[in-house]
C-alpha positions as CSV (number, residue, x, y, z in Angstrom):
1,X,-6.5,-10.9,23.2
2,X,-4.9,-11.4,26.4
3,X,-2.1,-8.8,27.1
4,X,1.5,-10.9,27.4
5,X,4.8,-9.7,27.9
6,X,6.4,-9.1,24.7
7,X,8.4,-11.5,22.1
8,X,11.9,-11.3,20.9
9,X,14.4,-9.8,23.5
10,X,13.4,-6.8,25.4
11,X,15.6,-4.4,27.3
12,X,14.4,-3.9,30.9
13,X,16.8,-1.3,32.1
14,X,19.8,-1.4,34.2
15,X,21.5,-3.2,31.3
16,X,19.1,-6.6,31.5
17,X,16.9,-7.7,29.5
18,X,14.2,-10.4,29.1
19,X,13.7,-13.3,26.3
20,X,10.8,-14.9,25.0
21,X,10.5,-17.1,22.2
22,X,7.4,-19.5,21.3
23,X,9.3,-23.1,20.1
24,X,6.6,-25.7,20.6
25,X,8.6,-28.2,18.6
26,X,11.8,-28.0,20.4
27,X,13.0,-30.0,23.6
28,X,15.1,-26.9,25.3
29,X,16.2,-23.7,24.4
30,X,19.2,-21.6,25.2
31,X,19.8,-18.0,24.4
32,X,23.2,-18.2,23.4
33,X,25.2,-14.4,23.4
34,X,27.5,-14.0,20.3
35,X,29.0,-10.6,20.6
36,X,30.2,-8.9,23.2
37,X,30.9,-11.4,24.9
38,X,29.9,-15.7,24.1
39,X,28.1,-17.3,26.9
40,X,25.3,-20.0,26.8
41,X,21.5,-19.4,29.3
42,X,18.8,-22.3,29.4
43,X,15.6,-20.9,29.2
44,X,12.8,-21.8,31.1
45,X,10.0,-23.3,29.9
46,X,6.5,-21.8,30.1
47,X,2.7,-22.8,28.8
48,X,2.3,-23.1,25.0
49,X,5.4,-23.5,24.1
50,X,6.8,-20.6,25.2
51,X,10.9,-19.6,26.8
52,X,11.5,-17.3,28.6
53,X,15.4,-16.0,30.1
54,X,15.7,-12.7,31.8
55,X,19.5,-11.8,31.8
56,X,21.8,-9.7,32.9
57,X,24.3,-7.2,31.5
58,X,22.7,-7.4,28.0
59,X,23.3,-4.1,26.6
60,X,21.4,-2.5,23.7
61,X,23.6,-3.4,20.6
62,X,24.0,-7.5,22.1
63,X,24.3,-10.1,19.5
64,X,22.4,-13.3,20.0
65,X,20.9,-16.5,18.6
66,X,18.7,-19.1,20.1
67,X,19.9,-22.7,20.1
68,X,17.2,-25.3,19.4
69,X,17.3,-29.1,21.1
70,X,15.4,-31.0,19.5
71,X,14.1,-34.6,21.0
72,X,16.4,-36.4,18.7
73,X,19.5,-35.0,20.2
74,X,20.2,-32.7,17.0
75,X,20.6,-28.8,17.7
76,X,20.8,-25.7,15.8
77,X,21.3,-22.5,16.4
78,X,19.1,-19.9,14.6
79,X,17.8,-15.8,14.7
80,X,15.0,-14.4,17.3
81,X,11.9,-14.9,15.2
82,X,10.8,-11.7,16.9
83,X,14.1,-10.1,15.9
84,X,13.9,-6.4,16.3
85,X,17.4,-5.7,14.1
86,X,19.3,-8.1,12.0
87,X,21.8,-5.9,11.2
88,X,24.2,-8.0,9.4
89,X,21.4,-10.1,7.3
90,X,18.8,-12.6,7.8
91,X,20.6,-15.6,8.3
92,X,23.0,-13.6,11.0
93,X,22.5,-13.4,14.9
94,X,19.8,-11.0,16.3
95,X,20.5,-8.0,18.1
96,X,19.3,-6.1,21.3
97,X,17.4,-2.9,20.5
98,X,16.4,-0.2,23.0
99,X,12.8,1.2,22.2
100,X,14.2,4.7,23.7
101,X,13.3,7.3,20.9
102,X,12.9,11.2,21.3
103,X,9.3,11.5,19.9
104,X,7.7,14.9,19.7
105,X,4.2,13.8,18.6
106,X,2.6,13.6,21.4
107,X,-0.3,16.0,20.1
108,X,-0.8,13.6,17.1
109,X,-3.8,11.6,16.8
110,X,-4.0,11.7,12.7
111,X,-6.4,12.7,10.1
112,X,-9.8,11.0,9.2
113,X,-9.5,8.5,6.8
114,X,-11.7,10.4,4.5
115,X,-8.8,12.9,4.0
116,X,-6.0,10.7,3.4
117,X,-4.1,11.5,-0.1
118,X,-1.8,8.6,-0.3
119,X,1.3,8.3,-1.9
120,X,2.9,5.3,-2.0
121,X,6.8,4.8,-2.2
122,X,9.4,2.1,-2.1
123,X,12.3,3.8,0.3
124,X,14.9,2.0,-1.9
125,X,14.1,3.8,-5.2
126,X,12.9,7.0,-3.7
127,X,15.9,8.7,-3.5
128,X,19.7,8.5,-4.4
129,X,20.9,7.0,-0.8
130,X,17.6,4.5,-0.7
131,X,17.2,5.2,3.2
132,X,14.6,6.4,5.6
133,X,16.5,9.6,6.3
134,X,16.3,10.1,2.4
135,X,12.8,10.1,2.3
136,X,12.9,12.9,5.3
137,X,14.4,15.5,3.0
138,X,11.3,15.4,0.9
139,X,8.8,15.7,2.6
140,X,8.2,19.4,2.5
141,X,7.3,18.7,-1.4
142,X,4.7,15.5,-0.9
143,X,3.1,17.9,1.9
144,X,2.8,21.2,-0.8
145,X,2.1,18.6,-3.3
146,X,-0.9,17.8,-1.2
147,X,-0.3,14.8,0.2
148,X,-1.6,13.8,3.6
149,X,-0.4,10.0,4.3
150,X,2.8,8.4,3.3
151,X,2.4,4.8,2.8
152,X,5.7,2.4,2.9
153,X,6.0,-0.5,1.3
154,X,7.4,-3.1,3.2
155,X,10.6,-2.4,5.8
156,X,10.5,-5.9,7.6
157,X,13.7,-7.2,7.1
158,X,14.5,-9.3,3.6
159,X,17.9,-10.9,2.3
160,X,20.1,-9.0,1.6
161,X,19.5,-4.8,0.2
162,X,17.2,-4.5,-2.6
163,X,13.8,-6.1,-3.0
164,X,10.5,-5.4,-3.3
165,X,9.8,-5.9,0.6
166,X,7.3,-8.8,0.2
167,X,10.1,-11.5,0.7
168,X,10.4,-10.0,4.5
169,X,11.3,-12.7,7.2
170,X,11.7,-11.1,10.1
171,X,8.1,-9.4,10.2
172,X,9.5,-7.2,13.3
173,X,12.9,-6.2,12.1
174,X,12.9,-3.0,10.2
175,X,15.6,-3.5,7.8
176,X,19.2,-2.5,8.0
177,X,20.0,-1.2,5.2
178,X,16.8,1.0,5.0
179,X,18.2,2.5,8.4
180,X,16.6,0.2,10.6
181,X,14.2,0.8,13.5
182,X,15.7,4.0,14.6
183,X,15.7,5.6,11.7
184,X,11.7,4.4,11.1
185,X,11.3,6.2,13.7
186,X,12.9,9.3,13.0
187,X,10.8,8.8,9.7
188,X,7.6,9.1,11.0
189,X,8.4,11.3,14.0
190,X,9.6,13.9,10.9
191,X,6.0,12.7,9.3
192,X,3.9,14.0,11.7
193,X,5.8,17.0,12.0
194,X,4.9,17.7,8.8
195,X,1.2,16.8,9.4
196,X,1.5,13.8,7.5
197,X,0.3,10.2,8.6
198,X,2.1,7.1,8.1
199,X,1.2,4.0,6.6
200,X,3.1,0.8,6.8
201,X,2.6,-2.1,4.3
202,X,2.9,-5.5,6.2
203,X,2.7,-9.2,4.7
204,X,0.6,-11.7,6.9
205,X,-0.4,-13.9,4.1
206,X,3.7,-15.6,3.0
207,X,7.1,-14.7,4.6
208,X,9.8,-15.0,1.8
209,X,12.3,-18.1,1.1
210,X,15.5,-17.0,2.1
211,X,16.5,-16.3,6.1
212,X,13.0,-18.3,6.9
213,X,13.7,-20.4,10.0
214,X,10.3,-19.9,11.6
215,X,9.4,-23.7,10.7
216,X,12.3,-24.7,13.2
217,X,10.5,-23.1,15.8
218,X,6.7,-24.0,15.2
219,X,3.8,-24.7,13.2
220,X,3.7,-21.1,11.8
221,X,2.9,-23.0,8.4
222,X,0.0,-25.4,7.1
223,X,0.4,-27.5,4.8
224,X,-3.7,-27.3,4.0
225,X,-3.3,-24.2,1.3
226,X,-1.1,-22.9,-0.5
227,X,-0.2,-19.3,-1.6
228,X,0.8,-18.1,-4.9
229,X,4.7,-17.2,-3.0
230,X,5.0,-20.6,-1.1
231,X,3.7,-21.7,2.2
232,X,0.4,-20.6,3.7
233,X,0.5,-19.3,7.6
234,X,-1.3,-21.5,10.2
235,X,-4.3,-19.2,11.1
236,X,-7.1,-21.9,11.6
237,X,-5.1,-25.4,12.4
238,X,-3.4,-26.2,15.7
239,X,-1.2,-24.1,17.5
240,X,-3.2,-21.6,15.2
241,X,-3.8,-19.1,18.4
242,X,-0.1,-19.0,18.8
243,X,0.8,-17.6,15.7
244,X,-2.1,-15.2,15.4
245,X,-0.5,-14.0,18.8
246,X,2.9,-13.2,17.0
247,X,1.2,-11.6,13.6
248,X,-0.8,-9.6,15.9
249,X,1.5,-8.5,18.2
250,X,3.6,-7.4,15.1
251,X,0.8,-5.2,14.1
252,X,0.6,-3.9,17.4
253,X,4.3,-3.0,17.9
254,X,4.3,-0.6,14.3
255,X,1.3,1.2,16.0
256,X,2.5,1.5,19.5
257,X,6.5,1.8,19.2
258,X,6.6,3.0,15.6
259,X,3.5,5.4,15.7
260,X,2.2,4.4,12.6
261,X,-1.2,5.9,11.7
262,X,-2.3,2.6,9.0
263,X,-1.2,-0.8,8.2
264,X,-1.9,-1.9,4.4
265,X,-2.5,-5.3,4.8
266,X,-0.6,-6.9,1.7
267,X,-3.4,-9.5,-0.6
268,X,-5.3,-10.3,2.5
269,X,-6.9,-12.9,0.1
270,X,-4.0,-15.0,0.7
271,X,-4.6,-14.8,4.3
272,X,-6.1,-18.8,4.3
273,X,-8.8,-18.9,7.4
274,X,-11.6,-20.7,8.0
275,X,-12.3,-20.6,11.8
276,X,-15.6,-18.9,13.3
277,X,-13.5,-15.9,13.9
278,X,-11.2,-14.9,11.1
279,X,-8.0,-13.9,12.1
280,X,-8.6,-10.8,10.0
281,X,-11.6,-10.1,12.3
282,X,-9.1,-10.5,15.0
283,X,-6.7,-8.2,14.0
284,X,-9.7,-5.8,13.2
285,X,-10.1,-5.8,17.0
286,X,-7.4,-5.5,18.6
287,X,-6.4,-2.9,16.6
288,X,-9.1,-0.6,16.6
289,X,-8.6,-1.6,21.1
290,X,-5.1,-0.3,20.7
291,X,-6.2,2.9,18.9
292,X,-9.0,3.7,21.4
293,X,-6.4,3.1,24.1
294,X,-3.9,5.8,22.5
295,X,-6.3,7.7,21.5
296,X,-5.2,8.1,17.8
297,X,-7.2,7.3,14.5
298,X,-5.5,4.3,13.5
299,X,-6.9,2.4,10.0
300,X,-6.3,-1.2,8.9
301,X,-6.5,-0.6,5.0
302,X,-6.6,-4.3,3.1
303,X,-6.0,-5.3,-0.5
304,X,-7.9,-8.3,-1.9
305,X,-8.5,-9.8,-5.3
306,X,-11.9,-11.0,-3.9
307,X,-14.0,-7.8,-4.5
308,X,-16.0,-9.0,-1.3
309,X,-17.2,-6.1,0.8
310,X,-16.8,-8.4,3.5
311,X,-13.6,-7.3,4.7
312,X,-15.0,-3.5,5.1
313,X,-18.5,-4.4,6.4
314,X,-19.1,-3.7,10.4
315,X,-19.2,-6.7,12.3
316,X,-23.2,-6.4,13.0
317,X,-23.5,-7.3,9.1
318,X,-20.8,-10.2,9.3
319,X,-17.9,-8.5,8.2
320,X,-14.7,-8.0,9.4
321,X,-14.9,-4.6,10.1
322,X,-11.7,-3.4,8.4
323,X,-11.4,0.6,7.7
324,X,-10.9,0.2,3.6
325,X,-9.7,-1.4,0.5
326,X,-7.9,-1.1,-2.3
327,X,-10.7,-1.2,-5.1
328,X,-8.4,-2.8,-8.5
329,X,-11.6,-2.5,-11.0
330,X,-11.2,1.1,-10.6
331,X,-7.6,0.9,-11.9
332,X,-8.0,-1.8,-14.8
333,X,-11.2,0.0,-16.1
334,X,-9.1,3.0,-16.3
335,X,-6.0,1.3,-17.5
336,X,-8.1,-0.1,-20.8
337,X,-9.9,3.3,-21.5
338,X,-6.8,4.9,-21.4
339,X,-4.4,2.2,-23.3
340,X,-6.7,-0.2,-25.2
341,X,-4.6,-2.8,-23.6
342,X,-7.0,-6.1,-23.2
343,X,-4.6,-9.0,-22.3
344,X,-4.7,-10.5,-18.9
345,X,-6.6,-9.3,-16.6
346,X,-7.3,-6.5,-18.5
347,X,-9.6,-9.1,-21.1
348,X,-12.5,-8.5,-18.4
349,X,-12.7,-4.7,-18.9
350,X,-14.1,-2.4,-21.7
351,X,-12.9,0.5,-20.7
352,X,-15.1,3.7,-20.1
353,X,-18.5,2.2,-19.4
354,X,-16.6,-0.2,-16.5
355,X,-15.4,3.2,-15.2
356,X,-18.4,5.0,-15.0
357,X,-19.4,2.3,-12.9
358,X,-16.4,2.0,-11.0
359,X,-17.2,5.5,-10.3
360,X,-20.8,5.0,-9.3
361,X,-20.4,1.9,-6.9
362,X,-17.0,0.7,-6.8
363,X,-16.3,-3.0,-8.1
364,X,-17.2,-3.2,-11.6
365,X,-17.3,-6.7,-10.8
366,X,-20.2,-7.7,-8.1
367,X,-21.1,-11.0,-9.3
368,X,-21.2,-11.2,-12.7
369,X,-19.0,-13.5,-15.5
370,X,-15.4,-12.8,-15.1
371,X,-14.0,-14.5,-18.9
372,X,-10.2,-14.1,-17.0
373,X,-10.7,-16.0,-13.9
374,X,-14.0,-18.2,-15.8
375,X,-16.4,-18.3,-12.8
376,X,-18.7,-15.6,-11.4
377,X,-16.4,-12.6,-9.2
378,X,-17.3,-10.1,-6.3
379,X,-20.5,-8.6,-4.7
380,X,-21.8,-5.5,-4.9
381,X,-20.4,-2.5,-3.3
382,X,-22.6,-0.3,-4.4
383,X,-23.7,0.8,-0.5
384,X,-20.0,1.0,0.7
385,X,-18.9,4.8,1.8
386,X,-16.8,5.7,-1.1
387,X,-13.8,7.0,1.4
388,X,-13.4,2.7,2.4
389,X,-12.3,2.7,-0.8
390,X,-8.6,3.4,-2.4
391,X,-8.4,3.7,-6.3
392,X,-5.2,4.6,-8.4
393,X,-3.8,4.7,-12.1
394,X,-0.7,3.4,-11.0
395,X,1.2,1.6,-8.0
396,X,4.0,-0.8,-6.8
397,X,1.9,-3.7,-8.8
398,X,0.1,-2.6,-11.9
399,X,3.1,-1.0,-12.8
400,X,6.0,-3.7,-11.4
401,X,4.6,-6.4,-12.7
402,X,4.7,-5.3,-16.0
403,X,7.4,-7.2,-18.0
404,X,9.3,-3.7,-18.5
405,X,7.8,-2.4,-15.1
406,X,6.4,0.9,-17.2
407,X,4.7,3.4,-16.0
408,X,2.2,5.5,-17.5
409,X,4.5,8.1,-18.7
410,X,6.1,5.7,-21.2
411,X,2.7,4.2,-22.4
412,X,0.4,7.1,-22.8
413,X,0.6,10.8,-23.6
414,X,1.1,14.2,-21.9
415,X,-2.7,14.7,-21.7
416,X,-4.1,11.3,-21.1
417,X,-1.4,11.6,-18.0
418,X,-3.2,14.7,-16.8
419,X,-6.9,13.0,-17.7
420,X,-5.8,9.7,-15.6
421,X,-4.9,12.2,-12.8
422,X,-8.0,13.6,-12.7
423,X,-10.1,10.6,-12.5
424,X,-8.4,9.7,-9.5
425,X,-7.7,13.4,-7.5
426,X,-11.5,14.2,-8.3
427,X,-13.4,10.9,-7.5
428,X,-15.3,10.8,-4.5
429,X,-12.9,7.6,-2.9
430,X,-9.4,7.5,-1.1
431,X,-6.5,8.4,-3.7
432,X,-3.3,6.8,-4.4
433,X,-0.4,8.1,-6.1
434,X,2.4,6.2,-6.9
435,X,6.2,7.9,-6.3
436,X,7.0,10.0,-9.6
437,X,3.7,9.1,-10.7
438,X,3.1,13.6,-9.6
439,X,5.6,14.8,-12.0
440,X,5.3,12.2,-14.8
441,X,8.6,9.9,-14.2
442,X,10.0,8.0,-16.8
443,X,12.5,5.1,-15.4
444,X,10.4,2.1,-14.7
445,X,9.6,0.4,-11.7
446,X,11.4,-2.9,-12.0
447,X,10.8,-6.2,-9.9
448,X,14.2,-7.0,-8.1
449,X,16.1,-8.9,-5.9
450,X,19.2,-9.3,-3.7
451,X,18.6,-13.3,-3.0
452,X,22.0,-15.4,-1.8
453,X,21.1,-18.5,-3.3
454,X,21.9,-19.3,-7.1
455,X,19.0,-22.0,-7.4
456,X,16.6,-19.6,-5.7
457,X,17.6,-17.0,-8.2
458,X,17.1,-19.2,-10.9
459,X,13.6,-19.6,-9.3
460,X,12.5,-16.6,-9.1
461,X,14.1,-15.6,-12.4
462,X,11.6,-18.6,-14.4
463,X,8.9,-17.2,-12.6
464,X,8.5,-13.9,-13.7
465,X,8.8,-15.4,-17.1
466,X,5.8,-17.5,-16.2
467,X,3.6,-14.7,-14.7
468,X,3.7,-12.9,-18.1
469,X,2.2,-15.7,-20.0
470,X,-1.4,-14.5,-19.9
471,X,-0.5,-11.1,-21.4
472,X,0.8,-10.1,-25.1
473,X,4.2,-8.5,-23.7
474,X,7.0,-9.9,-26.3
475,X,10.1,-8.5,-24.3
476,X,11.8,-10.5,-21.6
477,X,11.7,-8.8,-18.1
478,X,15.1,-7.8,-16.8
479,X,17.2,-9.9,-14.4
480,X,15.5,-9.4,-11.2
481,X,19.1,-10.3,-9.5
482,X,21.2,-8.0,-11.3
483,X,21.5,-4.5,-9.3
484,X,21.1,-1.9,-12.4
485,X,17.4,-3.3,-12.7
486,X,17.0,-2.2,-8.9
487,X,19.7,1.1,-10.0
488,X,17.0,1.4,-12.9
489,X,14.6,2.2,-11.0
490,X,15.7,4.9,-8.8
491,X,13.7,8.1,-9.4
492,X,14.7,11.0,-10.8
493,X,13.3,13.5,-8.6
494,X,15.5,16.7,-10.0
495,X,13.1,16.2,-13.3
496,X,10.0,17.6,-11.3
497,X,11.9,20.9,-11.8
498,X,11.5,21.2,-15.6
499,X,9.6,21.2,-18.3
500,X,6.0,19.1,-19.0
501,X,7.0,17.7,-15.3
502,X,7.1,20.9,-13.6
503,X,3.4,21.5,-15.4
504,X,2.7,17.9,-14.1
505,X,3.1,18.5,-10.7
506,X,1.5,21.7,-10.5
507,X,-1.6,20.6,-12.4
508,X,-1.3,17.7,-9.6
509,X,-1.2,20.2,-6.8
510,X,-3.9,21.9,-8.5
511,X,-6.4,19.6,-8.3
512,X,-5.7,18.5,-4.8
513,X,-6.4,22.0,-3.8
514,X,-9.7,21.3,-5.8
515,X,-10.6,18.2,-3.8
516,X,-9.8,20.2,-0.5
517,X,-11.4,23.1,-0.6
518,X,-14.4,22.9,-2.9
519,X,-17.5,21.4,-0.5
520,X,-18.8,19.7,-3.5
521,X,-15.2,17.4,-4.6
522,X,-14.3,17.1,-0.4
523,X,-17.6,15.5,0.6
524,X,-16.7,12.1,-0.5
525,X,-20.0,10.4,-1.3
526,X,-21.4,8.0,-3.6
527,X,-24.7,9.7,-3.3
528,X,-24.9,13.0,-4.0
529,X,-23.2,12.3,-7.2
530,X,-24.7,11.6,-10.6
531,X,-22.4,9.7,-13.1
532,X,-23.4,9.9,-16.9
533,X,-21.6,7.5,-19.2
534,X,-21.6,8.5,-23.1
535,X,-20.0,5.7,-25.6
536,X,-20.8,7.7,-28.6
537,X,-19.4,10.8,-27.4
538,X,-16.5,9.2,-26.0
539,X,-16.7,11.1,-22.5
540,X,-17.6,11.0,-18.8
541,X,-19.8,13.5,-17.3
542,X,-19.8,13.5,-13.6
543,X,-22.2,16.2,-11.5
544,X,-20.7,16.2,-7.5
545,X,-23.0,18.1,-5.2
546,X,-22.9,19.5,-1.1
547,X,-25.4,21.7,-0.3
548,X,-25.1,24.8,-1.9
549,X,-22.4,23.9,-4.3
550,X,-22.4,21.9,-7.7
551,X,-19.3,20.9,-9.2
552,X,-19.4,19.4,-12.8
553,X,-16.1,17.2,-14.5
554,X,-15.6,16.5,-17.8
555,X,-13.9,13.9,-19.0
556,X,-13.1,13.7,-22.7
557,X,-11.4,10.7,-23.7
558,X,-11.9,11.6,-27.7
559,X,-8.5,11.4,-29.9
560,X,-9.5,14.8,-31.8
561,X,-10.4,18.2,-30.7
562,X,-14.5,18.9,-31.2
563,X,-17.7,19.8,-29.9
564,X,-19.0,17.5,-26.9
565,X,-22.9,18.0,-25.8
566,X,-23.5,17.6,-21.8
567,X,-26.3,18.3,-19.6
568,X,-25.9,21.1,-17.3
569,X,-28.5,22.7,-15.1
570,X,-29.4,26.1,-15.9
571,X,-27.4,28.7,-13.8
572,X,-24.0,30.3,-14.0
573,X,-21.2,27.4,-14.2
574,X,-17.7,28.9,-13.3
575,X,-14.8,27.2,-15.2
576,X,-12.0,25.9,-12.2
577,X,-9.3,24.1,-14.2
578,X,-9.1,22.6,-17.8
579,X,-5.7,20.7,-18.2
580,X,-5.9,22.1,-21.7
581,X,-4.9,25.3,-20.8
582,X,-1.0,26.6,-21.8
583,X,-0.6,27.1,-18.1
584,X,-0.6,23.0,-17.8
585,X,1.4,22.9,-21.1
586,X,-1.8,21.9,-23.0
587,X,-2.6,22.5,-26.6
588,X,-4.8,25.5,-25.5
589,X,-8.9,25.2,-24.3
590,X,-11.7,26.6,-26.5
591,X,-14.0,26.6,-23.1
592,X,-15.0,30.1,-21.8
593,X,-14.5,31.1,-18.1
594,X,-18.0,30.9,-17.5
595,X,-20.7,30.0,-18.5
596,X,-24.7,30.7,-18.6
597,X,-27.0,27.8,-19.2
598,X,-30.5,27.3,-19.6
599,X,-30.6,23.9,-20.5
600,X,-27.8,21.1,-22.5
601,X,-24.4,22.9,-24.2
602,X,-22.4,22.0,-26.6
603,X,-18.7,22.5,-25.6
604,X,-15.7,22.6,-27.7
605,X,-13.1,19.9,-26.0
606,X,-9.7,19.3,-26.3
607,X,-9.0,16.0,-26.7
608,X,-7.7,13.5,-23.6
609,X,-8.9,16.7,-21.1
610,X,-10.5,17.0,-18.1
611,X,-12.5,20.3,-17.1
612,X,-14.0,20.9,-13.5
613,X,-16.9,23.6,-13.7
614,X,-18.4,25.0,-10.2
615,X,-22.1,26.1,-9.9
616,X,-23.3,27.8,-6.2
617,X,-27.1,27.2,-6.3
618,X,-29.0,30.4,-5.8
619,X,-31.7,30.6,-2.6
């Protein structure tokens, strides 16, 4: 992509300041200043479609709007699409914002994506005051706990000051209430600090329904697809390269003037393109050209529904080239072994033999029978690197768009909590953990809204309803509109200090030491690993090996206590962590220290445990 000056209004010292606004559809445009002072520019018109204005005595904090003229004569005056601060809401003017910002990162280039630890949090339920500078007071505990990469959901800016983040409208405004862009900044400058990366959830497939004006200033929509939330973006029809320029551009400014380390690229399979070159292929690009430029290991990470390993493949085999993806046949394969819940999606999973194979190649589905969706679904990623791929037992979705929005804690027990944790800290992919998720939080993780209009409300309100149809949930979800569901689910941090949850978060930290140190658990590969599947013993054994060392997990998914056989090679196997043990609050472990084999043993299992043995191979 060609490099342009930049979108949206951009201070160039000495108190002016240059405008650029792409409004193909319009006659003229003025920048029109509301506060300090009111006065009225015409802009000039350039190639494409394009404005520009360069102004002076614009300082950083100015309030403006452009005004529109269309060829009929009418006019109206909306928001910068390229707003960097809407500080008084998304249908209020835009605002001038300096990109000065003390950074002391300038030794940063972040961690491989083979050692990310994610751990994903909304900034408006993280903490009491539901701000970026919140989040900064805790992250001295998510970097003990073992974390390496906070990942945000969405901060581009949405009507008014609670929502999920995917109804965003102003994809380069960070929003106000959150702190805006300042205080992103101070976010991720205190990240790196701290040795932890950043990772930014952005929405390229919808912008939300309220404060949406960019259809006044082009064709940013098609009217060829449809999403699931509304309008599709225009990546493949006229004016098409246009708005790629804006989307990627976005991406580009979170990377270079936020020092983001990864974007999460929210259901990518919503992202409606069928050009020879793919806007996702695109981005892929110029991204991966912007980190080689800073010299920084930057990562596009991309969710899908399609299980198609063409979004991660290299471009030489006709992919897309993208770093990883979220892999949701891990999580649902889990979820049913765990719960026995089959409704929904969950009707295409059987539990622990779909996780063995979720643990041995990634998509249970790659092209087999899906009964759910009725048609074949996926490929087969069974020659994928297992660090392209992120797996969870919970996050923002699979626990928010539950009718309740509960969360493991409230559905299972103490020790399938601890077992669920362990399938994910000890597999050989990308690990996600979902805020409270470490210490075993209670309150649930509720959809809601802040929207100003009482017949969108009524909208959105009928279609959570409707979502839930497919599964056997009896209760009605709360009001997304009403602000105790969004007070609801604020977490309760101070509980990580007591009891089962204290034990919770060290048996977390625990095994995330495991995963680090141990050769065996931090070599993340699909290939030195042997996965054994037992239905009749109820139980997964899984044998990880790196050159000298051997580690060995069990996991025992039985309801009762009793004797489980396993294959272990003959040597001396060293017993690591058994989430049985008092010291994680369990109901005590039968399993000696160590261990000498010459062949099979019979073990005596707790129920719902997991046990990591080591083995160092001898010559």
């Amino acid at each position: 992509m060609m490099e342009r000056t930049r979108l949206g209004a951009t201070p160039l010292g000495n108190r002016r300041c240059r405008f650029e606004v792409w409004a193909p559809l319009t006659e003229n445009v003025e920048v029109r200043l509301k506060a300090p002072a009111d006065r009225r520019t015409a802009m000039d018109r350039q190639a494409a479609g394009y404005f520009t204005a360069v102004l002076d005595d614009i300082p950083p904090g100015t309030r403006y709007v452009y005004r529109l003229q269309h060829a009929d004569s009418s006019a109206r005056e909306r928001p910068d699409p390229a707003s960097r601060s809407q500080p008084d809401g998304v249908h209020e003017p835009s605002q001038v914002v300096s990109t000065d910002f003390d950074w002391d990162d300038d030794d940063w280039c972040g961690p491989p994506l083979s050692r990310y630890v994610l751990y994903e949090l909304h900034v408006g339920t993280f903490t009491p005051q539901g701000t970026f500078d919140g989040v900064i007071q805790h992250l001295d505990e998510l970097s003990r706990l073992g974390v390496t990469a906070v990942e945000l959901m969405p901060v581009a800016q949405f009507p008014g000051n609670r929502n999920w983040g995917y109804d965003g409208v102003y994809p380069f405004a960070v929003q106000n209430s959150y702190g805006g862009p300042k205080g992103l900044k101070r976010l991720v400058n205190a990240c790196h600090r701290k040795g932890l990366a950043v990772v930014l959830d952005v929405v390229y497939n919808h912008l939300g329904p309220e404060g949406n004006y960019l259809r006044d200033f082009g064709p940013y929509f098609t009217d060829f697809y449809r999403t699931p939330w509304g309008e599709a973006i225009n990546f493949d029809g006229p004016h098409s390269d246009e708005v790629r320029r804006y989307f990627i551009e976005n991406a580009l400014q979170w990377i270079g003037e936020f020092h983001v380390d990864a974007l999460r690229l929210d259901a990518v399979h919503a992202i409606l393109d069928f050009s020879a070159r793919p806007f996702l292929e695109e981005l892929g690009r110029a991204v991966h050209r912007k980190a080689a430029e800073l010299k920084r290991r930057i990562h596009l990470i991309a969710e899908s529904a399609l299980n198609d390993t063409r979004i991660i493949r290299p471009r030489v085999l006709g992919g897309f080239n993208l770093d990883a993806q979220w892999n949701d046949d891990f999580h649902h394969s889990l979820h049913t072994a765990l719960t026995g819940e089959r409704s929904g999606y969950y009707r295409d999973y059987d539990g622990l033999e779909d996780l063995a194979r979720a643990w041995r190649e990634g998509y249970v589905y790659s092209g087999q029978y899906s009964a759910y969706r009725q048609r074949a679904h996926g490929n087969s990623s069974r020659n994928v690197p297992a660090w392209q791929l992120v797996v969870f037992a919970q996050n923002h979705d699979q626990v928010g768009n539950r009718a309740l929005g509960d969360r493991l804690a409230k559905m299972v027990s103490f020790e399938k909590q601890k077992l669920a944790a362990g399938l994910v800290l000890l597999s050989p992919f990308i690990p996600l953990i979902f805020m409270g998720e470490e210490y075993g939080e209670p309150a649930p993780f509720l959809y809601f809204v802040s929207h100003g209009d009482p017949e969108l409300v009524e909208a959105v309100r009928q279609g959570r309803r409707q979502e839930f149809a497919a599964f056997d949930w009896q209760a009605d979800p709360p009001d997304p509109q009403d602000e105790q569901t969004f007070l609801r689910s604020k977490l309760n941090r101070s509980l990580r200090r007591e009891g089962r949850h204290r034990a919770m978060v060290e048996f977390y930290r625990e095994l995330l030491v495991l995963r680090t140190r141990m050769p065996a658990l931090a070599n993340l590969s699909k290939k030195n690993m042997t996965v054994a599947c037992d239905p009749q013993q109820n139980l997964l054994w899984v044998r990880r090996r790196f050159e000298d060392e051997e580690a060995g997990l069990l996991f025992n998914f039985n309801e009762e206590a009793g004797p489980v056989r396993i294959q272990l090679p003959a040597g001396c196997w060293r017993k690591r962590i058994d989430s049985a043990e008092p010291r994680w609050m369990g109901p005590g472990s039968s399993i000696p220290d160590e261990l000498q084999t010459t062949g099979p043993a019979e073990l005596h299992a707790a129920s719902h445990s997991v046990v990591v043995f080591t083995r160092e191979q001898s010559g």
